[in-house]
C-alpha positions, 0 to 999 in steps of 0.5 A: 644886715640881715642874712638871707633865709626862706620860709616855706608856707605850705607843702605845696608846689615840689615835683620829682621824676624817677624816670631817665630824664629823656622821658621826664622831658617829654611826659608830664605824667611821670612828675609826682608831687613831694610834699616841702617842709622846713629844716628846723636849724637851717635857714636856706634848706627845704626837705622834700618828702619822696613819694612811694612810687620813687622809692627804690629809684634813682631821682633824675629831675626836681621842678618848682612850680612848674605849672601855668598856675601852680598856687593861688595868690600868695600861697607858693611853697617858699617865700623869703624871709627878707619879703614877706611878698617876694616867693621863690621862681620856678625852676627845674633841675636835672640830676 
């Protein structure tokens, strides 16, 4: 059998919030973008780049997807590696 892993297709579809997480929820301008990128050795880890305007802050939340059409047709960020066609769900999470 072979074990679960993912392949991430582009750099597209990660947000962060480095505000208190009262006011993540309730203002959908304070997400910024990171961008994704595989880690070389590890089959189930992805990278995400901070952007410059959460550096110096602490991370209270990371969402995927989180958009009503975040992507186009098979073109999400993470996909598994057991289907080529099946992409990872949305998700938000807070720290």
């Amino acid at each position: 059998m072979t074990s679960p892993s993912i392949e991430v297709r582009n750099p597209n579809g990660f947000e962060l919030c480095c505000e208190p997480k009262s006011v993540c929820l309730t203002n959908e301008t304070l997400w910024e973008v990171a961008e994704a990128a595989s880690v070389p050795g590890e089959s189930l880890v992805v990278a995400l780049t901070v952007p410059s305007s959460c550096i110096g802050k602490v991370i209270n939340a990371v969402r995927y997807l989180w958009r009503e059409t975040p992507c186009d047709f098979k073109q999400a960020a993470v996909y598994s590696t057991l289907d080529s066609n099946l992409p990872a769900p949305p998700y938000i999470k807070f720290l």
